[in-house]
N, C-alpha and C positions, 0 to 999 in steps of 0.2 A: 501390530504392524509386522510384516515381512519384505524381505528385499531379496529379489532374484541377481546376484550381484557379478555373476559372470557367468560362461565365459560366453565371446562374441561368437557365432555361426557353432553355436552349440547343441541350439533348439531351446533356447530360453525365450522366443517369443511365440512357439509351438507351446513351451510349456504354460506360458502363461495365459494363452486364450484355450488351454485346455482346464485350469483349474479355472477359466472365468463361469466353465460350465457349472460351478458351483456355486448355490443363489448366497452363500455364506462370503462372495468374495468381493468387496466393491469396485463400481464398476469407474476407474479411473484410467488418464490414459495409460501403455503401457513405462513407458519410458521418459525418466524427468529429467535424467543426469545433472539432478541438481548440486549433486555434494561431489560430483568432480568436475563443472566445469562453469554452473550458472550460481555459485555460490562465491567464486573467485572473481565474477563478472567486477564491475561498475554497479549495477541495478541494487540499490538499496534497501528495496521493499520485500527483498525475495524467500528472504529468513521466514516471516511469519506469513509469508500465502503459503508459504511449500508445509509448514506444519500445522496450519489450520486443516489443509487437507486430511489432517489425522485427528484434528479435536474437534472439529465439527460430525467426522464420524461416530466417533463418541456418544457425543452429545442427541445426535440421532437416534442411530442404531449400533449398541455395544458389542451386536453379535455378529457384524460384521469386521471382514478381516481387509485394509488396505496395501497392495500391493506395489511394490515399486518393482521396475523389474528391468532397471540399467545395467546394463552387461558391463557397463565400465567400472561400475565399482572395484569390481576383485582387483583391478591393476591399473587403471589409469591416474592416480594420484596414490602416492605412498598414504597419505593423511588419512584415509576414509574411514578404515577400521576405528583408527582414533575416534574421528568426529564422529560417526554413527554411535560409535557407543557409549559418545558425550549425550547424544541427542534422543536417542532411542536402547537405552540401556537392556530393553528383554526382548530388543528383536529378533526374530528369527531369520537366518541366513540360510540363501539357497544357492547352493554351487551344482549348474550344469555345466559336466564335464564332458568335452570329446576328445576322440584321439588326436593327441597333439599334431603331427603333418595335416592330416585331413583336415583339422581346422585351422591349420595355416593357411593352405589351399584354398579353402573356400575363401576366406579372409582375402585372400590375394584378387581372388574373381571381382570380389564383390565392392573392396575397398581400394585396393592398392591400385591394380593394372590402369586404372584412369590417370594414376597421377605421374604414370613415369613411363608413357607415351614417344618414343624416336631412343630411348635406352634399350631399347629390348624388354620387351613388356611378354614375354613368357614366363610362366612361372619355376623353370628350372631356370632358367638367366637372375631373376629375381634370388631365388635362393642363395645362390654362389655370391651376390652380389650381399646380400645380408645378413651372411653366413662373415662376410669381410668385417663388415660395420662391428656384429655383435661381440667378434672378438674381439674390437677395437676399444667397445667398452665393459666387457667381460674382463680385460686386463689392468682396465681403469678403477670399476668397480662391484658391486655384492651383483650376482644375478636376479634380483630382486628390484635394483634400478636399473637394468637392462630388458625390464617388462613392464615400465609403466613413465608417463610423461614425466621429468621433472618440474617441479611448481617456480618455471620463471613468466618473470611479469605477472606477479601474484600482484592482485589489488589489496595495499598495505594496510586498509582500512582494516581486512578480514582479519589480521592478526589479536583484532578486540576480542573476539571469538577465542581464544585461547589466552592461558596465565603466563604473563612475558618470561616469568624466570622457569618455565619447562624446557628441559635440559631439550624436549623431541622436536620444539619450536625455536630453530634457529635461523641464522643467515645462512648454514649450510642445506636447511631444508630447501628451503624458499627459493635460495640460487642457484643450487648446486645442479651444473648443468654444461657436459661435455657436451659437442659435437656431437657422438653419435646419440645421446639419450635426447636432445631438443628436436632430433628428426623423426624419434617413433623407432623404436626396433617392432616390428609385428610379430616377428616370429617370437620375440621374448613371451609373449603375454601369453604363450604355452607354456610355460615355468610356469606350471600350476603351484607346486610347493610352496613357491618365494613370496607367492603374494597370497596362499593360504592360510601360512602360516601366523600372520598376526590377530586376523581373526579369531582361528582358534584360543590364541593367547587371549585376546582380549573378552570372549564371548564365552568361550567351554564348549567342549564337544554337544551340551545339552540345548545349544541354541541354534545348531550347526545341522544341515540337512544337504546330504550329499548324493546326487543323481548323476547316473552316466548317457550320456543321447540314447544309447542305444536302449535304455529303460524304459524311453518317456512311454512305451506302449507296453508296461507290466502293471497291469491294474493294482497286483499285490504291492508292490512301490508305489503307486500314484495314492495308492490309501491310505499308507502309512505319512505318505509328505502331508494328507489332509490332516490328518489327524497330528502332525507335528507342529501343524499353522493354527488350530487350535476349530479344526473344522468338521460335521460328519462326513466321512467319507459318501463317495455316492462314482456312478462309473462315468469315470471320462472319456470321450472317443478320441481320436488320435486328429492332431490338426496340422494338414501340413501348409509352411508355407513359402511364399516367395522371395520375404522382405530380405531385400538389399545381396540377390540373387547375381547381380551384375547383369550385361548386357552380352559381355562378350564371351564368344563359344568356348567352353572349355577343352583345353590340348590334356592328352593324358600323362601324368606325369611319367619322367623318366625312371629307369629302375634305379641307377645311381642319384638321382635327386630323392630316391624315397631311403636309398642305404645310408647316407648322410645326414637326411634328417631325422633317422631311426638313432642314426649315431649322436647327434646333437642334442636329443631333447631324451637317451635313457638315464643319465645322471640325475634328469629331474623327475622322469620316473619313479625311478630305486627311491628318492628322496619324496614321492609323492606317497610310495604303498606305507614303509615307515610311519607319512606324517596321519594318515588313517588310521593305521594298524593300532600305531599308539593312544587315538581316540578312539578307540573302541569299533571301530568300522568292521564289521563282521561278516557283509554280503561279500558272494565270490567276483574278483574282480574282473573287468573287461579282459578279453584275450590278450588285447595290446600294450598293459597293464600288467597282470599277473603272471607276464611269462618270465618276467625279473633276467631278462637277457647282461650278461658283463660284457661292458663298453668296452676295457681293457686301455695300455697304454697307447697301445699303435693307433686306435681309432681316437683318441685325445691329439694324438701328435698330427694326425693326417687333417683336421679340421683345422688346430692351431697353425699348422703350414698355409692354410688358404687367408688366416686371420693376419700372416706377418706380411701377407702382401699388401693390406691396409695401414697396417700398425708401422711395417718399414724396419721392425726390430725385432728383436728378438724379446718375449713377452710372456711373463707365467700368467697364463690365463687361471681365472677362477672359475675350476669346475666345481668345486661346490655350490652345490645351488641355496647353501644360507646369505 
């Protein structure tokens, strides 16, 4: 089994109806978001339909590979890494990665701008406005839960699924949940690092496959990820697509909405090339990525000053992005 597990407006449903060109790959739908979102349901039957999808393959055809390819994985529940690798201990993990603003932006078109309609629904008004929140709980907590939903109004059944005296299964898992983490920061779930990080912990870099969008059209990388998923390579053509494009015209962004968010998301940068480097990642990195640009203090102060005007106080924000 493999799982395409982030990130959202990445190109991970590009990538994945491009390895469907491969007859090695089963044809399932793409996206189940069972293990962050239909597994915390009520529905009780869900455990063993979502994993017969993999033992019935099997029991089929062994040489076929099933893909899941929910972009929420990487960040939308702390737990995932955990449970995946309760449940599928040698699966392979596929991180499509883009440049952090650009895929906040898209993200913004496609998801946000419908729900925050007579606010000012541009996307640099958005930014300054969630630039406010994120410090709000960047001073609260790890940058790591300021990129993925807290687990409240978790259905308490599902705690069967885990051993009660696990220090990681708490009330503070379960509950723990400010104001700004129960509304979504979108912009967080570009802290690539904070929510890559446990995977690697928990899988090793030898289960771990790592693409950047601007790849998915290097045949020499699409063959080495076949061959990582345990498949012969063969050539993929490039697929572009719509899904979840939004409706409304795109405004181009501002230059200080992109010097800001350049500023906001290099600390997870620096902390992103590190958490690679250290696993062995040896391809040259994206432009946007490799230029290892210093934030410095005056650009930490000048975003925290936008953050006190939510917070109301004065606030050591957590730039480090563990």
């Amino acid at each position: 089994s493999a799982f395409i597990v982030g990130y959202p407006k990445s190109g991970t449903t590009s990538l994945y109806e491009m390895l469907e060109q491969n007859r090695g790959i089963a044809r399932f739908p793409k996206e189940t978001h069972f293990l962050t979102r239909t597994i915390w349901s009520n529905r009780r039957d869900t455990m063993g339909s979502y994993l017969s999808r993999y033992s019935t393959l099997e029991r089929t055809n062994g040489t076929q590979v099933a893909i899941d390819g929910s972009p929420t994985y990487a960040w939308e529940r702390s737990i995932v890494p955990r449970t995946m690798k309760e449940l599928f201990p040698n699966a392979k993990i596929i991180f499509v990665i883009q440049e952090p603003g650009k895929r906040a932006e898209s993200d913004f078109y496609a998801f946000t701008q419908k729900l925050i309609k007579g606010r000012g629904n541009s996307f640099d008004e958005y930014v300054v406005r969630e630039i406010e929140r994120i410090n709000g709980c960047l001073c609260r907590n790890g940058a790591a839960d300021c990129g993925n939903v807290a687990m409240k109004n978790v259905n308490p059944q599902n705690r069967e699924l885990f051993p009660s005296n696990d220090p990681e299964i708490t009330e503070k898992l379960f509950y723990k949940c400010s104001t700004e983490m129960s509304r979504m920061l979108r912009l967080g779930i570009s802290f690539y690092s904070s929510s890559m990080r446990r995977f690697f912990e928990l899988f090793g870099r030898e289960q771990i496959f790592v693409i950047f969008t601007q790849e998915l059209s290097n045949q020499t990388i699409l063959s080495e990820l076949q061959e990582f998923i345990g498949l012969k390579p063969v050539k993929l053509g490039r697929v572009e697509t719509n899904v979840n494009q939004g409706r409304a015209k795109k405004v181009a962004m501002e230059v200080q909405t992109r010097i800001t968010l350049n500023k906001l998301f290099e600390p997870h940068n620096a902390a992103l090339r590190e958490l690679l480097r250290s696993n062995g990642f040896t391809r040259k990195f994206p432009e946007w990525l490799g230029r290892g640009e210093v934030v410095g203090k005056e650009a930490e102060k000048e975003i925290e000053e936008i953050g006190k005007r939510r917070v109301g106080k004065e606030c050591r924000s957590r730039w480090s992005p563990y």
